[in-house]
NUMI-317899 format. One line per 4 residues: number of its first residue (from 1); their letters; for each residue x, y negated, z negated of N, C-alpha, C. Coordinates in steps of 0.02 Angstrom, whole numbers, plus 50000, padded with zeros to 5 digits. Example, Ala and Ser with C-alpha at 12.3 -4.5 7.8 and 13.67 -1.06 7.14 Angstrom:
1	as	50660:50284:49610:50615:50225:49610:50660:50165:49610 | 50642:50112:49646:50684:50053:49643:50645:49998:49606
***
This chain:
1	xxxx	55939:45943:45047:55945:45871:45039:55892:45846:44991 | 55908:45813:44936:55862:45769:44890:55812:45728:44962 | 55751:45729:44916:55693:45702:44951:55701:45630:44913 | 55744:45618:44843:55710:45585:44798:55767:45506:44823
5	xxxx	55741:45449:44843:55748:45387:44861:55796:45363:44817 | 55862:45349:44826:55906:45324:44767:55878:45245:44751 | 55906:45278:44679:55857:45224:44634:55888:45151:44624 | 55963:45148:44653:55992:45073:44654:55964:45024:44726
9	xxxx	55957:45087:44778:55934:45064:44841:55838:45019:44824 | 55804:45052:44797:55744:45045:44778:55734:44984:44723 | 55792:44982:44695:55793:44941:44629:55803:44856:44652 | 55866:44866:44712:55887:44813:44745:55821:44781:44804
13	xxxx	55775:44823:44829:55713:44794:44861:55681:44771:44804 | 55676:44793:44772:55620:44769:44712:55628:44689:44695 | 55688:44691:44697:55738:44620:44654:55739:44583:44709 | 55739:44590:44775:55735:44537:44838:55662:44523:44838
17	xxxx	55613:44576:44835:55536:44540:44836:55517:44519:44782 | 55548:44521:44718:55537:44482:44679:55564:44415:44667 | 55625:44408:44704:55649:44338:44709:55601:44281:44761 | 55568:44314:44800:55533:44252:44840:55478:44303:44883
21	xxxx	55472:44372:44870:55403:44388:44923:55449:44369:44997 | 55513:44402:44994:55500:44389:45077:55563:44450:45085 | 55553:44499:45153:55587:44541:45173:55618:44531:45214 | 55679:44582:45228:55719:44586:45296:55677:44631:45359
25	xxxx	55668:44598:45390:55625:44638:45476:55669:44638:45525 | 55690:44669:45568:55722:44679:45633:55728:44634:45661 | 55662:44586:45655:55667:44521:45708:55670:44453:45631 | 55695:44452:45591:55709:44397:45545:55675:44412:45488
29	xxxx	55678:44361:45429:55652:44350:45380:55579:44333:45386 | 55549:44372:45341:55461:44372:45346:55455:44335:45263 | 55422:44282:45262:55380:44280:45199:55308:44272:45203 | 55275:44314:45159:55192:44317:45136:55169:44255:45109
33	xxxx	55113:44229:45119:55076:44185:45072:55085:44205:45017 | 55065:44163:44962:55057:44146:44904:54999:44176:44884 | 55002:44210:44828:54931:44261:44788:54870:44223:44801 | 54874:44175:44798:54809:44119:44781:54786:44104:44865
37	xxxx	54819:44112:44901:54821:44079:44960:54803:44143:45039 | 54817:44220:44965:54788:44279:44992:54735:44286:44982 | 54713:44273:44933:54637:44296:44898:54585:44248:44921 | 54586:44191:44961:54558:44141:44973:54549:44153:45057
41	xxxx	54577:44191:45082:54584:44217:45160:54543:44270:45158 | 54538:44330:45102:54486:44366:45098:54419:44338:45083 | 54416:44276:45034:54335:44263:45012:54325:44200:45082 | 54371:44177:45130:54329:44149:45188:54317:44208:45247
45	xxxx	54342:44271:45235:54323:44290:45286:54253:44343:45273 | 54262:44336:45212:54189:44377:45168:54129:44327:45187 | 54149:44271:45185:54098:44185:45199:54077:44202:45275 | 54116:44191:45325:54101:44228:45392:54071:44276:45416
49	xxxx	54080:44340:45369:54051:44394:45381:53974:44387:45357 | 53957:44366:45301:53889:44356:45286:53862:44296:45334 | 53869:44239:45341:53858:44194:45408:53848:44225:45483 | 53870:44263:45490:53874:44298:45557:53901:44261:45594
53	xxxx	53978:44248:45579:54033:44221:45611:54081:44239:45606 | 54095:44329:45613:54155:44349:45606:54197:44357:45671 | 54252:44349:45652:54298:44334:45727:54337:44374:45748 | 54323:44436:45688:54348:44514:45731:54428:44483:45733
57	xxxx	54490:44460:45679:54550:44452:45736:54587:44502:45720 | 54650:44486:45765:54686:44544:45745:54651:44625:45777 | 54605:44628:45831:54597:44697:45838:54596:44695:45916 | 54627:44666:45946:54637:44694:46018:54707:44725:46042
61	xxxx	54712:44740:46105:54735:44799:46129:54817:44760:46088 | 54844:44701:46093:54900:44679:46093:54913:44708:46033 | 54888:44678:45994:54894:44712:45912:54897:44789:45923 | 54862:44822:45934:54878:44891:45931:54947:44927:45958
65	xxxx	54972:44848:46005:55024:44896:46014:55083:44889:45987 | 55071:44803:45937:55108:44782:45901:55121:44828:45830 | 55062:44854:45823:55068:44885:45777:55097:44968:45762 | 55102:44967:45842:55148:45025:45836:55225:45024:45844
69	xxxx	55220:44935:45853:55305:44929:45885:55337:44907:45805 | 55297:44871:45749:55319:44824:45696:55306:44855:45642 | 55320:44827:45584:55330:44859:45499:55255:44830:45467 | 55209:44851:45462:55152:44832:45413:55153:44769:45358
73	xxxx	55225:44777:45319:55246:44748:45300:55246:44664:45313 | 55260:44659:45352:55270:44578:45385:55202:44558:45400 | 55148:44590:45401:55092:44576:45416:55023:44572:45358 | 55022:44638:45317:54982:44650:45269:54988:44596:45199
77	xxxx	54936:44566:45198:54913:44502:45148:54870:44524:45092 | 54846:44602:45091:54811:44604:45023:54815:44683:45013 | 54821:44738:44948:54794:44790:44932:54712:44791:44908 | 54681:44821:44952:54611:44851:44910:54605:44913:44890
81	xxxx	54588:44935:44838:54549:44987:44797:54467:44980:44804 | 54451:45022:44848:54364:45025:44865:54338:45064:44870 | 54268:45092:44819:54257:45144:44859:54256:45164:44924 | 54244:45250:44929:54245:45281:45001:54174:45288:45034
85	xxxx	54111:45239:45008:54046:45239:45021:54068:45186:45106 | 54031:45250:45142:54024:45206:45206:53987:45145:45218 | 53955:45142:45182:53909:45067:45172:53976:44994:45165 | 54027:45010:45165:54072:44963:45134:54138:44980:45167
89	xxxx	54102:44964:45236:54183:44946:45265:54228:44895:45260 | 54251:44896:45226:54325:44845:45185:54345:44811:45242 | 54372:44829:45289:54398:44770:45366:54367:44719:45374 | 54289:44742:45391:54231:44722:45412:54205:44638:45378
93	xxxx	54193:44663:45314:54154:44635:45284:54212:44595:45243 | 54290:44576:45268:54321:44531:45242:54348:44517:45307 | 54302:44530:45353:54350:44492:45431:54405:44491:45449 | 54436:44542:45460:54503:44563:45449:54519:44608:45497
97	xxxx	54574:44627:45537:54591:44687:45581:54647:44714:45562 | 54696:44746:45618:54734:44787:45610:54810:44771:45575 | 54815:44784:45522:54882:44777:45491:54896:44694:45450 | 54809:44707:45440:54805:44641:45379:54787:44648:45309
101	xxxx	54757:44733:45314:54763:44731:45229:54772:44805:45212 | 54802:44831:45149:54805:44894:45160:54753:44916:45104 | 54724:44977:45129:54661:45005:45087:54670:45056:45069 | 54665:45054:45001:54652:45137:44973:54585:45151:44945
105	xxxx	54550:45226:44960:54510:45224:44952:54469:45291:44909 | 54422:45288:44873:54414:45359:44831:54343:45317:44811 | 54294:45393:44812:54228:45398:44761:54231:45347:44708 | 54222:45308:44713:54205:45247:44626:54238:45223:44621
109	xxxx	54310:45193:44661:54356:45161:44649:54400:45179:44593 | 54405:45221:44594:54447:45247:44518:54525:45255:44532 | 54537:45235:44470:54636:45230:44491:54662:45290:44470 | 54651:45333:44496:54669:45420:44471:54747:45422:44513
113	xxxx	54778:45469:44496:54846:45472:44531:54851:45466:44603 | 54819:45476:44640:54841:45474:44720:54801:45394:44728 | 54789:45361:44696:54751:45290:44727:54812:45250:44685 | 54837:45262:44630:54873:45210:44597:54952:45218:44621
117	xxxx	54979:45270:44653:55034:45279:44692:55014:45256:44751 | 54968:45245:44778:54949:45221:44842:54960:45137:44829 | 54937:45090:44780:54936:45032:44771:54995:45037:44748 | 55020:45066:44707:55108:45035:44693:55153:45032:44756
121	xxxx	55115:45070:44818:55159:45072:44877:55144:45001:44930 | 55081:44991:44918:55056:44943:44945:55090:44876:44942 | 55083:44878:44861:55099:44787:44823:55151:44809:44819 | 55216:44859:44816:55308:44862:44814:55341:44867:44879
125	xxxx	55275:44904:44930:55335:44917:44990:55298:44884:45044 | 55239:44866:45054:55200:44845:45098:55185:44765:45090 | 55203:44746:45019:55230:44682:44994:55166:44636:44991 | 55111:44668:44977:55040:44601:44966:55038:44583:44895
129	xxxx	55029:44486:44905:55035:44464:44869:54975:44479:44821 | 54920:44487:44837:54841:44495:44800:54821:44569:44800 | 54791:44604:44747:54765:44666:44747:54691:44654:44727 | 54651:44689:44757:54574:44678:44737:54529:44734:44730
133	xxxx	54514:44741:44658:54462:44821:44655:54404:44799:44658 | 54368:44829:44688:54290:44827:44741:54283:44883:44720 | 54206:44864:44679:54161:44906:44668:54094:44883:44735 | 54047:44899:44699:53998:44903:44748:53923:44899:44711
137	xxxx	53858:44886:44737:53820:44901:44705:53779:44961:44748 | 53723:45001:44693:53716:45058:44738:53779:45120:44723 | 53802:45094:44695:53888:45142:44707:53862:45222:44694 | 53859:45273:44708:53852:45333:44705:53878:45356:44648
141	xxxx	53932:45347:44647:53978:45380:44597:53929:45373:44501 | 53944:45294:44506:53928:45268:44473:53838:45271:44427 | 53800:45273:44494:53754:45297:44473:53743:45388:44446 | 53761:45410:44463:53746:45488:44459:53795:45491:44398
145	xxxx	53856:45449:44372:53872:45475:44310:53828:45425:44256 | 53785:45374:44267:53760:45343:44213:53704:45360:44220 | 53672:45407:44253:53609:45475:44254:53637:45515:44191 | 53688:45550:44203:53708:45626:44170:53727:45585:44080
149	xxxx	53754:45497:44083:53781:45477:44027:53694:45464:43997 | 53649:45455:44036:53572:45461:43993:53544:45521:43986 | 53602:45566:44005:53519:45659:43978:53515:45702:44027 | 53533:45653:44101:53504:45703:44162:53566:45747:44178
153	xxxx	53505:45807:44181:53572:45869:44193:53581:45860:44294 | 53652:45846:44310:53661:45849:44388:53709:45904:44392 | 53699:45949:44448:53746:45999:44450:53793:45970:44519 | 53859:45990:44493:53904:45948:44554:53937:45987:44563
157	xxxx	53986:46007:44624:54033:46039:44655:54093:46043:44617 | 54122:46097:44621:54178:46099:44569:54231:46070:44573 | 54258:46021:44606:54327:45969:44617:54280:45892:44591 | 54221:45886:44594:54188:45819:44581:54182:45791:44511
161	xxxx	54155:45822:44450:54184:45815:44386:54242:45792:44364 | 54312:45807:44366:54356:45783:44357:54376:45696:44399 | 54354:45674:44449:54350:45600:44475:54314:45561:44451 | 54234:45584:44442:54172:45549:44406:54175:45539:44322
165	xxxx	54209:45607:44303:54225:45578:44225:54266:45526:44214 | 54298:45491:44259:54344:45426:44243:54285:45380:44232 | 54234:45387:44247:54191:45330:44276:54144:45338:44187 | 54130:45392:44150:54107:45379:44089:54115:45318:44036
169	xxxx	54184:45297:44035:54176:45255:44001:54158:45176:43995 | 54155:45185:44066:54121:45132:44087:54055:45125:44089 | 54029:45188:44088:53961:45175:44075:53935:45182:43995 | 53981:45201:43943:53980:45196:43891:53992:45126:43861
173	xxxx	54035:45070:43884:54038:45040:43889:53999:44969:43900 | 53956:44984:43975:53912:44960:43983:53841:44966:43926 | 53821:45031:43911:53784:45038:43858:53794:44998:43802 | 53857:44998:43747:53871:44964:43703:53873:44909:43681
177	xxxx	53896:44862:43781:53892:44794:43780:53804:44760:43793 | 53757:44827:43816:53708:44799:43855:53665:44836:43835 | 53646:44818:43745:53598:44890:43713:53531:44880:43720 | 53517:44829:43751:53440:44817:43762:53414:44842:43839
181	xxxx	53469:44865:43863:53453:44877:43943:53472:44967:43944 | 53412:45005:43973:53408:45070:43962:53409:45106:44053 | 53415:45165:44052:53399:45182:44105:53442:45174:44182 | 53408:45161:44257:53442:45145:44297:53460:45064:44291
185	xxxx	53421:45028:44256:53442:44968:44235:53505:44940:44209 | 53543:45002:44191:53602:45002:44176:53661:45010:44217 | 53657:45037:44275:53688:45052:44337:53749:44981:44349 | 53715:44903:44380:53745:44842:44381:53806:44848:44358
189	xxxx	53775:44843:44269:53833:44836:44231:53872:44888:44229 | 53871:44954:44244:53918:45007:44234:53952:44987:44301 | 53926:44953:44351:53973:44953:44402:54031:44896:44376 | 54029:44855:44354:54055:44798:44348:54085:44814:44277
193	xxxx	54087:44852:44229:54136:44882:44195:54173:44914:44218 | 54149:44980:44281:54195:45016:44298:54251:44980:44336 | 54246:44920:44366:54295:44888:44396:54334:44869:44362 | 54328:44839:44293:54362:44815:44219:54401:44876:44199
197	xxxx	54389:44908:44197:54385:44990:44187:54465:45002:44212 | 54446:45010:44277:54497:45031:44351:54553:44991:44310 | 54556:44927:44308:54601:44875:44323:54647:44884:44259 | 54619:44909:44200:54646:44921:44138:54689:45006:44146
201	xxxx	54632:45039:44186:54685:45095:44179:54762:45092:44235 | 54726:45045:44285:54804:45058:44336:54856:45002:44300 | 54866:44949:44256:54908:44921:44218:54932:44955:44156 | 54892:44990:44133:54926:45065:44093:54970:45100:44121
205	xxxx	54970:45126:44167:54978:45199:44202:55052:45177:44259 | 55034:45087:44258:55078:45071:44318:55112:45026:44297 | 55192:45039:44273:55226:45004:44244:55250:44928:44314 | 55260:44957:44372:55274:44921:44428:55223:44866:44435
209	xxxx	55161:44897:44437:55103:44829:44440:55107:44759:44389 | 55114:44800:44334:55106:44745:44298:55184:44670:44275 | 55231:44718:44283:55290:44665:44310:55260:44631:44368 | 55242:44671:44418:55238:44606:44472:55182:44561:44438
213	xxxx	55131:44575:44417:55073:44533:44405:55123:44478:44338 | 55161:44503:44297:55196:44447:44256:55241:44402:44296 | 55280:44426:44313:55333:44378:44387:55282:44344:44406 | 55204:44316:44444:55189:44280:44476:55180:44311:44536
217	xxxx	55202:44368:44553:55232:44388:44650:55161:44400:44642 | 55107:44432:44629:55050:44490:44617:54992:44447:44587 | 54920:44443:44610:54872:44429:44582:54842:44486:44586 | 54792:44502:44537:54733:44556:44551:54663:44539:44546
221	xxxx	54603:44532:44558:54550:44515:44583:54504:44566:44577 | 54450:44555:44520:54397:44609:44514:54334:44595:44578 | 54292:44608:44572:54240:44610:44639:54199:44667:44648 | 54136:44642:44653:54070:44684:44665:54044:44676:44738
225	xxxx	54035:44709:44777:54011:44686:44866:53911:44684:44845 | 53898:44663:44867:53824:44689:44859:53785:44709:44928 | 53788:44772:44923:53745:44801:45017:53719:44759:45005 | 53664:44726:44988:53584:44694:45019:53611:44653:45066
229	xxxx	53677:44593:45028:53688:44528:45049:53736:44524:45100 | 53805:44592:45098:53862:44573:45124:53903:44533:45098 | 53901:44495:45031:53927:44481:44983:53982:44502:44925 | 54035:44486:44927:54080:44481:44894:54069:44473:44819
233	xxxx	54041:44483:44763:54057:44443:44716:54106:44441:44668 | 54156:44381:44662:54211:44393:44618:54222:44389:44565 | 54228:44424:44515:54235:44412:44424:54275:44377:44418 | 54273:44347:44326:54303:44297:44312:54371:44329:44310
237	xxxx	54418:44274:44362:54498:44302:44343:54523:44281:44294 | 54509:44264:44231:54530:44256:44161:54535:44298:44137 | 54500:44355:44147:54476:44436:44112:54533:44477:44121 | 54556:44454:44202:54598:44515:44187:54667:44504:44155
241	xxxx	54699:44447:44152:54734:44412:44086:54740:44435:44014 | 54671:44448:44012:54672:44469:43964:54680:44521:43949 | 54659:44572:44000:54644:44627:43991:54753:44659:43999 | 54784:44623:44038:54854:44643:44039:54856:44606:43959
245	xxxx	54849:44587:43932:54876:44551:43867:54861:44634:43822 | 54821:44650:43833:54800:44707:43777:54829:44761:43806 | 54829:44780:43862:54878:44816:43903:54934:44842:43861 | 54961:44770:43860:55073:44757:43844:55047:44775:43746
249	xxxx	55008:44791:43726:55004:44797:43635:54988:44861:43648 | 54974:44918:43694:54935:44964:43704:55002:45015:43688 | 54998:45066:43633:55072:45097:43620:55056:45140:43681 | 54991:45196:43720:55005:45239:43769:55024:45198:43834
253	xxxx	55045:45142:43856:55052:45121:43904:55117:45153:43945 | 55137:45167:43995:55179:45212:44043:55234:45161:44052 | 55297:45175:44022:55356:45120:44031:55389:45168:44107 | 55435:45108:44118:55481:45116:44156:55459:45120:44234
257	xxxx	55486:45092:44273:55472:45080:44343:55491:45110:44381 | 55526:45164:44401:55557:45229:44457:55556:45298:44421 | 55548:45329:44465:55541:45382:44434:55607:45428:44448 | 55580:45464:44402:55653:45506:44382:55669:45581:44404
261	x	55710:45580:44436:55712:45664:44471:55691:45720:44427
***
């Protein structure tokens, strides 16, 4: 038996959540908030969490068992891309519980193949209106490749090179834009490119994302957490506008939206 999802069946969900963001559920029609109206539920519950007024919802026994009885779907209001640094538990520190946001997660936030099939599943089948890449400061990743991008020899495990080299050009990057700043001083900004970074390679790579982000259904949302504060901080969403504008002129960009047996 084909494993592979017929592609009129897949084509026809696509075209119902793109007509209004709202699915068929067992128990009725579900519609999601509005992109703007997602992303604003994460930065008050980021506001709470630094206040020390988080309200934990969504995580008692009922929910758990709701969540084994119901579709994710009808529930989940945002995709994150975050690093996998335990310092940055994603639930937590946007006040959030069970089957309110879906997270993918990897070393440096990088949109390498198993994180950017993970968010096309998220924002196509799990249906959140807002996607948000979270970097971090402190980020591991990040630092130890803008060490090796200044001179320092680090010896790393042999599967770790190939994830962290995504993260070079962002710290090349950062250098170019920030030539007066040398050293670990440079770290900040390589984090906050590499998020610029992320967001440019998964609108390349992800023909699905970026239709939704043109339709309106899809916002995406850059963001730095900062350990010290518990803080959120959000980049300008003009950037990434732009950054899909150069995207759609980009001749290697990855056409076509299903894939093909």
């Amino acid at each position: 038996m084909s494993t592979w999802i017929n592609g009129k069946a897949i084509a026809m969900a696509v075209a119902i959540m793109a007509a209004g963001w709202s699915v068929s559920a067992s128990e009725g029609e579900v519609h999601k908030i509005a992109p703007d109206a997602a992303l604003q539920q994460l930065k008050d519950g980021n506001a709470r969490f630094i206040a020390g007024k988080s309200t934990h919802p969504n995580a008692d026994a009922a929910r758990i068992i709701q969540a084994d009885k119901e579709d994710q779907g009808k529930y989940a209001f945002a995709t994150i891309l975050s690093c996998s640094d335990s310092r940055v538990p994603v639930e937590l520190i946007f006040d959030t519980g069970i089957m309110d946001i879906f997270v993918v997660r990897d070393a440096g936030n990088i949109s390498g193949p198993d994180a950017t099939a993970s968010i096309e599943y998220g924002i196509c089948h799990v249906h959140t209106p807002v996607l948000v890449i979270l970097g971090h400061s402190r980020c591991g990743a990040v630092t130890t490749v803008t060490k090796v991008v200044n001179g320092k020899i680090i010896k790393l495990e042999k599967n770790i090179p190939p994830l962290v080299n995504n993260i070079v050009p962002a710290v090349k990057r950062a250098q170019a834009n920030h030539s007066d700043v040398h050293g670990d001083a440079l770290i900040p900004y390589a984090t906050e490119e590499n998020v610029w970074l992320t967001i440019e390679d998964l609108l390349l790579k992800s023909p699905a994302t970026r239709e939704m982000v043109k339709s309106g259904k899809l916002k995406i949302a850059g963001a730095v957490y900062d350990l010290a504060t518990g803080k959120v901080n959000w980049l300008p969403e003009d950037k990434v506008a732009a950054i899909l504008k150069n995207v759609e002129k980009n001749p290697k960009k990855v056409e076509g939206i299903f894939a093909e047996k």
